[in-house]
C-alpha positions in Angstrom: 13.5 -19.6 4.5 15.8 -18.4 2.0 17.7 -14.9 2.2 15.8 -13.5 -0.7 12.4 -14.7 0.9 12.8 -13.0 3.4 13.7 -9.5 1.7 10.9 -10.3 -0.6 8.7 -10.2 3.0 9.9 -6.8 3.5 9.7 -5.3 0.4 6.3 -6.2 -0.2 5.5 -4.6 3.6 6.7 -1.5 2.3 5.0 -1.6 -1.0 1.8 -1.9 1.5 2.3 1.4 3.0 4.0 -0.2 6.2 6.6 1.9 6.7 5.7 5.2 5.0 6.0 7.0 8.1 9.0 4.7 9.7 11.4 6.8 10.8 13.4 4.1 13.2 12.2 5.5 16.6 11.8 3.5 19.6 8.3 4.3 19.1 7.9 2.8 16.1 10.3 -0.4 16.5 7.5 -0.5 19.1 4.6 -0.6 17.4 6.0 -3.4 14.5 6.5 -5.2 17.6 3.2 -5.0 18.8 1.6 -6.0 16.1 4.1 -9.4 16.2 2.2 -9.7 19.7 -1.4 -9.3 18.0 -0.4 -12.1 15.5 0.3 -14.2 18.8 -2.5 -13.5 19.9 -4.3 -14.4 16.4 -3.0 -17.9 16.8 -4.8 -18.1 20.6 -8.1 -17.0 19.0 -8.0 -19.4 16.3 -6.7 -22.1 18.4 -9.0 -21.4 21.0 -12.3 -21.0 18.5 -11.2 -23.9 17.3 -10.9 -22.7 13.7 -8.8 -26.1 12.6 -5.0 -26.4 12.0 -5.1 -24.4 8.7 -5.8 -21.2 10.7 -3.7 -21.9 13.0 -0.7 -22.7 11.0 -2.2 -19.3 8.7 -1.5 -17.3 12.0 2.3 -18.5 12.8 2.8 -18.3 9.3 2.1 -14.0 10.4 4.0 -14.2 13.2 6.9 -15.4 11.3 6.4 -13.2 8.2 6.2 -9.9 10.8 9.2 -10.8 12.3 11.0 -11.2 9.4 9.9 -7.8 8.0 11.2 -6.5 11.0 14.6 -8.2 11.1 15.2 -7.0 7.9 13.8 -3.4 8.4 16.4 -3.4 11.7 19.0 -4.6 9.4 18.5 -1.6 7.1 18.7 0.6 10.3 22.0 -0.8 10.9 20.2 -1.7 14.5 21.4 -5.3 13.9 24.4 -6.1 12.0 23.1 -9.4 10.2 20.2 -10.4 9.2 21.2 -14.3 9.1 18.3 -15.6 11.2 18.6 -18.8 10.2 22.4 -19.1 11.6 21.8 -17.1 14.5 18.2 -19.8 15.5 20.6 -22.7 15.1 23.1 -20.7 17.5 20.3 -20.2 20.1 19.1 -23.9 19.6 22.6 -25.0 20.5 22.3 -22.6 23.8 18.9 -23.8 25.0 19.7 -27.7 24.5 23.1 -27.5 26.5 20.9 -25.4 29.3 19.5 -27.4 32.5 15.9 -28.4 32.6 13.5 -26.0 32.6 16.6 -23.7 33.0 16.7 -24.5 36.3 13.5 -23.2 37.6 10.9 -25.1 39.1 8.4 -24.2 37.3 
């Protein structure tokens, strides 16, 4: 997703009335990431009513477009000090791939 995508995501949250009250507590940094976990949730429902892969690709898609708005909100908080996601997943991919299987549980 490109860089301007993304702020595009946040801007139009705000012009929803998503953050009118936002004042960067802990409280609500909690509360944008609860409704990340509802989305997740969205995608078991639809998955397990077997709604079909349009709704289920639909409810990533939220996932995804909540996190973003967050990332970005963060970013504006100075919270985070960059908001290149896309550098940061390729980072994290390198991590996970050099780690042992299953990370070394047994699981």
């Amino acid at each position: 997703m490109q860089i301007d995508e993304i702020f595009e995501i946040h801007q139009t949250a705000k012009s929803k009335g998503f953050y009118d009250s936002w004042t960067g507590s802990p409280e609500d940094i909690l509360s944008k990431l609860a409704l990340i976990h509802s989305e997740v949730s969205e995608v078991l429902e639809a998955y397990r009513k077997q709604k079909g892969a349009k709704a289920i690709q639909e409810e990533f898609a939220d996932i995804f477009i909540r996190c973003y708005d967050l990332l970005v909100q963060l970013y504006d908080d100075d919270i985070i000090d960059t908001y290149d996601i896309d550098q940061v997943i390729r980072q994290k991919a390198a991590i996970n791939n050099g780690r042992r299987y299953k990370h070394g549980t047994l699981i």
